[in-house]
Structures are given as structure tokens and as C-alpha cells.
N, C-alpha and C positions, 0 to 999 in steps of 0.2 A: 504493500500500500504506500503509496508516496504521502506526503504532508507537506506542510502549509510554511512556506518559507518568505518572508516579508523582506523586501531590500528596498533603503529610504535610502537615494543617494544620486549623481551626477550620471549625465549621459552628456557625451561628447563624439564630434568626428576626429580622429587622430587624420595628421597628414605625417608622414611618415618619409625621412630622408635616410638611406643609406651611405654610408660615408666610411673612410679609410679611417678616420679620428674625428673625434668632437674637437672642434675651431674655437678657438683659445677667443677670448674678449678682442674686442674688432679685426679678425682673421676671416676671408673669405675661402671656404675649404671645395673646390670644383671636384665634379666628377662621381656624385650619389645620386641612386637611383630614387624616383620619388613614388609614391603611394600612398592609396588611403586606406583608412580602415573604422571600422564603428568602434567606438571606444568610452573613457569617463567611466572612472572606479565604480561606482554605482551599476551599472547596465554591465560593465565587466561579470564583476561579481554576480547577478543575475542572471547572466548566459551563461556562465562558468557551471553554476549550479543548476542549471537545467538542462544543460547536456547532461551533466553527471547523475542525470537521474530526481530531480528534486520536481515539485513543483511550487512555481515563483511568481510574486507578484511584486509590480514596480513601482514604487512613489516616487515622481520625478518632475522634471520641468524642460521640455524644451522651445524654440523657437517655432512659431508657425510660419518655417521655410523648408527649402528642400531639405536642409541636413535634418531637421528635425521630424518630417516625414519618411525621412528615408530610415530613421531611427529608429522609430517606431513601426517600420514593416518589417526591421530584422528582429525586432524582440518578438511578434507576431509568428514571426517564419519559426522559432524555436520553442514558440509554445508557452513565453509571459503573455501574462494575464497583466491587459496596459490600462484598466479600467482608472488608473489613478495618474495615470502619466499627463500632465496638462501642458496645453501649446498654448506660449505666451504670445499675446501682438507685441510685447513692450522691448522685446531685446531678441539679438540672435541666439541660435542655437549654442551650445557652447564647443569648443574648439583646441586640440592641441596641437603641437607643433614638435615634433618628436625627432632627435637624432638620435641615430644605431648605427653603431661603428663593427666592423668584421666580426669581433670577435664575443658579441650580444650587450655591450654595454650601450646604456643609452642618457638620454638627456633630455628634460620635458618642460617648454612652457604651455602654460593654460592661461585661456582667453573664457570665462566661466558662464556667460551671457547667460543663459535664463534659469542656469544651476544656482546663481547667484540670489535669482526670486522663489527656491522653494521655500515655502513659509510654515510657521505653525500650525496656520490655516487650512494649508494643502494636509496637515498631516490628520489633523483633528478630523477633517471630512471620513479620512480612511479610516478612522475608530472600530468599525466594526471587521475591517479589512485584519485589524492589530489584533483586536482580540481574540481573531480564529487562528493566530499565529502559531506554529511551535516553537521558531526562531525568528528572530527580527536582528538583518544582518545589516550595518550601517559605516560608514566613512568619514572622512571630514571633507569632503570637494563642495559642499554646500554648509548652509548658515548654520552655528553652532545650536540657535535655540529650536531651528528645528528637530537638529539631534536629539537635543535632552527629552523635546516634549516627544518625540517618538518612544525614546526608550521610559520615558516614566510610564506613557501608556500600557507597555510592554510589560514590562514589570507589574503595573497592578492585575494583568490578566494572566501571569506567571510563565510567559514565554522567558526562554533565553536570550540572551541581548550580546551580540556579538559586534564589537568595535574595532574596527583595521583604521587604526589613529594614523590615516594618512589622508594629504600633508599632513608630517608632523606640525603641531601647534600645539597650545596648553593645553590642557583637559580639566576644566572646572570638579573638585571635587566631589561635586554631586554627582554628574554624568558618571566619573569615575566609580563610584558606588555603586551605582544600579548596571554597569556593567556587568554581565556573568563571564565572558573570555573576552579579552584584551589580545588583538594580536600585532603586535608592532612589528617592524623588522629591525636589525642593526640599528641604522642609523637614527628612525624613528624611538626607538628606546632609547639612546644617548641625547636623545634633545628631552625626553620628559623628563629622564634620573640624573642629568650631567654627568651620567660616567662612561667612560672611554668603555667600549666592547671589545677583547681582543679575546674570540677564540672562545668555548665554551662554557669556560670560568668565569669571562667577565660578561656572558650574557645571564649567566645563574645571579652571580652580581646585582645585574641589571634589574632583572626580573624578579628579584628579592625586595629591592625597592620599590619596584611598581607593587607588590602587593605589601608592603606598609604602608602607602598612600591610599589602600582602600581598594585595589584590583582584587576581585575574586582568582581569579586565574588568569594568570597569561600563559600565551602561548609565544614564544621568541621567535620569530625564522630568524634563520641563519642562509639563505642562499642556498648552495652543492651542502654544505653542512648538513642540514636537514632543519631542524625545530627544535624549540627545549619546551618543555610543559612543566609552569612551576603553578603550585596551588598548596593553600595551607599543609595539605596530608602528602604531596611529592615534589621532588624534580625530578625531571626525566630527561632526558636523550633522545630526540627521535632520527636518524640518520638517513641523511638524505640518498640521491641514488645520482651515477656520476654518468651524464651527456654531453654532447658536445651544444652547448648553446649559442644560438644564432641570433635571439633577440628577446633579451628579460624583459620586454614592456610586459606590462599586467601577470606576470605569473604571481606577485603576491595577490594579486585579484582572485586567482584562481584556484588559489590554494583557500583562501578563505568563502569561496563558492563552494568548492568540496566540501570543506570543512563540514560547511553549515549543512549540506547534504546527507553524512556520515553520521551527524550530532541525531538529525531529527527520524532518522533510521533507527536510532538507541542506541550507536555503536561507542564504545568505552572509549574515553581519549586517545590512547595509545595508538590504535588502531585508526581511530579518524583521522590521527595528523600521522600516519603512514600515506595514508588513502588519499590525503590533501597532499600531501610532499610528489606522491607519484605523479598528481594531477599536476599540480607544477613545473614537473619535470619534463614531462610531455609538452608542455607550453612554450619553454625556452628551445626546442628544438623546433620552431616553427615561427613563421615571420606575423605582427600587426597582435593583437590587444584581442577582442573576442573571436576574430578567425582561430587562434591557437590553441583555444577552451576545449579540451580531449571532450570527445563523447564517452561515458560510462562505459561502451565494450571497450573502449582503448586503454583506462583506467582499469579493470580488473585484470586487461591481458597484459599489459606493464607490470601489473604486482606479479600475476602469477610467472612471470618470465624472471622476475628479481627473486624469484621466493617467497 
């Protein structure tokens, strides 16, 4: 039986430049191939998790233009539920601008256009959306108070409330509380704790901190590492699987689309951030943001080909 997975968060077109290197401040770098892709952490994580078998509905905002139509036929072609997705007249759709260099490292600005207007508003409508949740999965690409009043929602109807604190930025202590997993990556964990991460010690570190500040559980990625899962009763290790990657955009999206997939399934930590590490790893071996998002048979035959 599939369940009820809620994602309040950003939809964006990725334009996407291929390149030898990322171009140093006023460098003009010739010779990368250009393309687009459907993208913006929210509708990531959404496809992510509906390929992988979930079923998803999407709280969003975009522009009523092409990109923002076009947006909305691909959540459609994969089977989100777009009953809460609104098109603004008032801004464009929102937009990134993506460099990926050989060897999958990449570089991202955003242009937020009507990611910038989801409101408390928008979220309060889908109230009944929330409360048939079993996970409500959320970002920070859009405005902080719609976060929180999502997740207070969530929380008073006893869903889990899942937080991929990207962009890193603060985290109001509340929000930070009614969180059930916290999944930051490296760098987003050194902007909340100010500690330096090197290596699996100083994400236990890390991730030690964020749960004296009030995180129920984090979960760390680490990249090819894999994850660490710290919660009052453990720490764990969960170790990643080793590909050749061609382009990290969104695979923490993806892993946290999994994630959320695995959770509302019953399956025990351990094994959901295996499950999500797998889904990840498949993503970096493929070019653009939701093109990359494995389908669930690709996901299980990954594991079972790893053991």
C-alpha cells in the first residue's frame, strides 16, 4: 500500500552549463554544453519520491508562464497530485543557473520568482491535505514562516516532519523542535553548529550539536561516505556505495525523497538511509536534477547488486 507523503517547497527550471571548471569571479570559461532540466529542491524531492515508489502531493508556487506550465505537466506525467501547486500572475516562475564541471561538481544560483510568494496562506488552504499526511517533507528554497506553519500543522496531526535545511540558513528554535529528522549535508551542518566537519568524527560532532539544540534526529550525508544517523538512543554509520559521478545536482534531493518513501513504508532507519544512499547514488551517475531521480526497480536492483 503506498501513503500519503506531503512536500511544501520550491519548483524551478534548472539551465544547466557543462564546463571543464567552475570560472573563478569575472572569468569567462568557453566551450560547455548547455541544457535544461525541471528542477527547485521542493518538486526535486517530490519526483524523487514518486518514482521511488511513494505517493506525493505538492505545495508550491509557480509563475503563470511557460516554465511554470511546463512544471506542472512533469509532476503530472509522474503521478503528483498538483491540487495545491498555484500559478502566480505576480512574478516569474523560478529559475537556476547551474554549472557542472567533468568531474560532477557543481555551482548554483537561484532566481526564486514565485517560490518567493508561497505563503502561510497557501499552506493553511492544504490543512486537510496535512493532516492525511504520514510525512511532511520540506526545504528552505521558500519563506521561513511558511515552513514552520507547515510543520506545526504536521505535528499537531502526528505526521513526521522531515527538514533538508537547504540553503543552509538559521533554523528558528521552534521549527527546530517540531522537526522529527533533520537532514543537512556537510556543509549545511557546519553553518548551523560552526564546526568544521572532517571525516566521520567531526560529523558525529556535528550532529551531536544539532541534537542539543532540540533536533530529534539527524540524519548527516556525507557524499560517497554515505550518512551518519545520530538520535538520543544511537549513532550510526551508514556507508555509502562508490560510482563514478557525473553530476551531484539534486542527489541530496533524492536521497531525502527516498528517504521519506522508506520512512512511510515502516522501514527502520538503518535500512531507509541505505535505501536513500542507493537512490543517491544512482542520481550522481546521470546528468540534470529530476531527470536523475532512479525509479524504485532501479533502487532495489542497485541494492541487491551491492548486497
Amino acid at each position: 500500500m503506498k501513503h500519503n507523503i506531503v512536500v511544501v517547497g520550491s519548483s524551478n527550471t534548472d539551465m544547466i552549463i557543462k564546463l571543464k571548471r567552475i570560472p573563478r569571479a569575472g572569468e569567462t570559461v568557453l566551450g560547455g554544453e548547455f541544457l535544461t532540466a525541471a528542477g527547485g529542491k521542493g518538486a526535486n524531492q517530490a519526483v524523487a519520491a514518486a518514482r521511488a515508489g511513494g505517493r506525493i502531493s505538492l505545495i508550491a508556487r509557480v509563475g503563470r508562464d511557460t516554465l511554470g506550465r511546463e512544471a506542472i505537466a512533469g509532476f503530472i506525467r509522474v503521478g503528483i497530485d498538483v491540487s495545491h501547486v498555484a500559478r502566480d500572475n505576480r512574478t516569474a516562475s523560478g529559475t537556476a543557473l547551474i554549472y557542472v564541471t567533468r568531474n560532477g561538481e557543481n555551482c548554483i544560483a537561484v532566481a526564486s520568482g514565485a517560490n518567493a510568494l508561497l505563503s502561510p496562506a497557501d499552506v493553511k488552504k492544504a490543512r486537510a491535505l496535512i493532516a492525511r499526511a504520514k510525512v511532511l517533507l520540506m526545504q528552505l528554497e521558500t519563506p521561513l514562516d511558511s515552513v514552520l506553519a507547515a510543520a506545526r500543522l504536521a505535528v499537531s496531526k502526528g505526521a513526521t516532519v522531515i527538514l533538508n535545511p537547504a540553503p543552509a540558513r538559521a533554523i528558528p528554535g521552534e521549527l527546530l523542535r517540531l522537526v522529527s529528522i533533520l537532514t543537512p549535508n556537510e556543509s549545511e551542518a557546519e553553518m548551523l553548529t560552526g564546526n568544521r566537519i572532517n571525516g566521520v568524527r567531526g560529523a558525529q560532532k556535528a550532529a551531536e550539536a544539532l541534537l542539543r539544540r532540540g533536533a530529534h534526529t539527524v540524519i548527516l550525508t556525507l557524499g560517497a561516505k554515505g550518512a551518519l544517523i545520530a538520535s538520543g538512543q544511537e549513532i550510526q554509520h551508514i556507508p555509502g556505495f562508490k560510482v563514478k559521478a557525473v553530476d551531484t545536482t539534486a542527489a541530496g534531493d533524492v536521497f531525502n525523497g527516498a528517504l521519506a518513501v522508506a520512512l512511510t513504508e515502516g522501514w527502520s532507519l538503518g535500512p531507509a538511509v541505505r535505501f536513500a544512499n542507493a537512490a543517491a547514488a544512482i542520481s550522481v551517475t546521470r546528468m540534470g536534477a529530476q531527470p536523475s531521480a532512479p525509479r524504485r526497480r532501479d533502487i532495489m536492483r542497485f541494492l541487491k547488486s551491492h548486497g
